[in-house]
N, C-alpha and C positions, 0 to 999 in steps of 0.2 A: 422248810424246803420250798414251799410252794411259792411265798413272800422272797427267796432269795430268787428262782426261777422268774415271778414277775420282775424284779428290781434288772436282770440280766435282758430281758424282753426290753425295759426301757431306755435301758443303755443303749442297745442296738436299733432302735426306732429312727430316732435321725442318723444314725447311719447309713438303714438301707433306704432314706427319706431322699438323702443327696446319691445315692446310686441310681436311684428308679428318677433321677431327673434327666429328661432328653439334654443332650448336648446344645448350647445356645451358638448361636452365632460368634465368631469369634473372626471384628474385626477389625482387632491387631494384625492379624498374619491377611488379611486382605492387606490393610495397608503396608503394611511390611515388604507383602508383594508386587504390586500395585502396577499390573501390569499379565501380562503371557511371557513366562519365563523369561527373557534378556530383555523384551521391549514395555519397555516403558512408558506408560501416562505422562504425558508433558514435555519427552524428551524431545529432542530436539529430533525430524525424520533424515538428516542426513547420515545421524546416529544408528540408523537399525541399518542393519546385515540384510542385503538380500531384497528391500526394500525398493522398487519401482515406478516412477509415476504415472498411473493410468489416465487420471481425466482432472477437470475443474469441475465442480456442482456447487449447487446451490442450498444449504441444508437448510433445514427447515427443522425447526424445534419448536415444543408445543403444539404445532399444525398450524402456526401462521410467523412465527418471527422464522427472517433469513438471515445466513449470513457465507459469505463466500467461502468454499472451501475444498478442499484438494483430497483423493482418492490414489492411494498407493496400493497395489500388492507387494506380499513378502513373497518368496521362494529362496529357502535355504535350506540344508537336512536336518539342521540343528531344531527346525521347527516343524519337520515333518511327522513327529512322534507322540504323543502324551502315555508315556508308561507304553501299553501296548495298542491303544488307539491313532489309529491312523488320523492323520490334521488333513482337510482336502484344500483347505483355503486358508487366507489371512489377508483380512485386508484393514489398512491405516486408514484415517481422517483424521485430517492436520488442518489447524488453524493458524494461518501465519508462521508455518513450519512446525507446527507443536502439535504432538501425537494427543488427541482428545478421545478416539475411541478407536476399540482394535476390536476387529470383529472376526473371530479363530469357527470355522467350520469344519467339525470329524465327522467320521462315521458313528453310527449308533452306536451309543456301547453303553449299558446300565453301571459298567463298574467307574462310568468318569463321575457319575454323581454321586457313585459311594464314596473314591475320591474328595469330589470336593467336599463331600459332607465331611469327610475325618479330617479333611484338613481346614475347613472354613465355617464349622458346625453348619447346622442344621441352617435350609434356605428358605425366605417367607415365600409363600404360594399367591400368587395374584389369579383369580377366577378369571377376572375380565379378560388379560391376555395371555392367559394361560403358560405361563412361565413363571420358573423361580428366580428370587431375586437375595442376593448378599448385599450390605449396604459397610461404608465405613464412612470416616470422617471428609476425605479427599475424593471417593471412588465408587462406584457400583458397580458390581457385576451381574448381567443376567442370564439364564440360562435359559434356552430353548428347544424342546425334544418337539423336532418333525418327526414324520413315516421313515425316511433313512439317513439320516442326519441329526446331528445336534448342533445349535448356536450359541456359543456364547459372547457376549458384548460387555466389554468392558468400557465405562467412562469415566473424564477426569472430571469432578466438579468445578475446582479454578481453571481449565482453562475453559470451558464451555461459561462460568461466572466473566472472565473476560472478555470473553464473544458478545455478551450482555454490556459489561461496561461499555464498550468500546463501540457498540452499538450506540448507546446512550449519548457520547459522549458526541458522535457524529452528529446526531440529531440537536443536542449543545449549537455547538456551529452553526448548523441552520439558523437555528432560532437568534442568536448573535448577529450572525449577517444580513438579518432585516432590516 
């Protein structure tokens, strides 16, 4: 009896081995997503609903490469919502018309990060800026809990990687026409 009872104990050990495992990150359904509901990374910004031009700037990546770029808000009701969180803001950055980062501002709510946890597993914790981060092949998304707001930023990596080329490829040029 006692040898059949342990023999039942070891059967069930990697079972509740793979239970008692936190949820990993999971991201397929980032890229799958790849984007804030309808707008999407890379798309093209004539493409998004509701979509506005505010200004030209100058972005700045890593904290010294530039390169020119363009600052839309959304306002539609289709993106006024997430579940029962209210969205206060939405704003694009487009590189040569292509959506690279979408930056979605709600109101505080702990359930948007339950949310994304069940839908995008579990997010890494960065000390230094204090924010979580999803990562996938094409994308990242990070989150940001102020005093009464939350940020999240979504980025494309090819197009901000052809912000770079293209960069590169300028400086090419120069160097040729000496």
């Amino acid at each position: 009896m006692n040898m059949r009872l342990h023999r039942i104990l070891l059967m069930l050990l990697p079972i509740s081995l793979v239970w008692a495992q936190p949820p990993q990150e999971n991201s397929a359904e980032l890229e799958k997503r790849n984007g804030f509901k309808s707008i999407k990374l890379g798309q093209a910004v004539d493409s998004v609903t509701g979509a506005t031009f505010k200004k030209d700037f100058i972005e700045k990546l890593r904290g010294k490469d530039e390169f020119p770029a363009r600052l839309y808000t959304v306002k539609d009701d289709m993106y006024s919502m997430i579940g029962e969180v209210k969205v206060n803001s939405i704003e694009l950055k487009t590189y040569k018309g292509l959506v690279y980062e979408i930056e979605v501002t709600t109101d505080k709510d702990q359930r948007l990060m339950k949310g994304m946890e069940k839908a995008l597993g579990l997010a890494k914790y960065n000390v230094r800026t204090e924010a979580y981060h999803w990562a996938a092949k094409s994308l990242g998304l990070t989150y940001i809990g102020n005093k009464n707001t939350i940020t999240l930023i979504y980025r494309s990596y090819p197009v901000i990687n052809m912000m770079y080329a293209d960069k590169g490829k300028k400086i090419e040029r120069i160097a040729d026409d000496f």
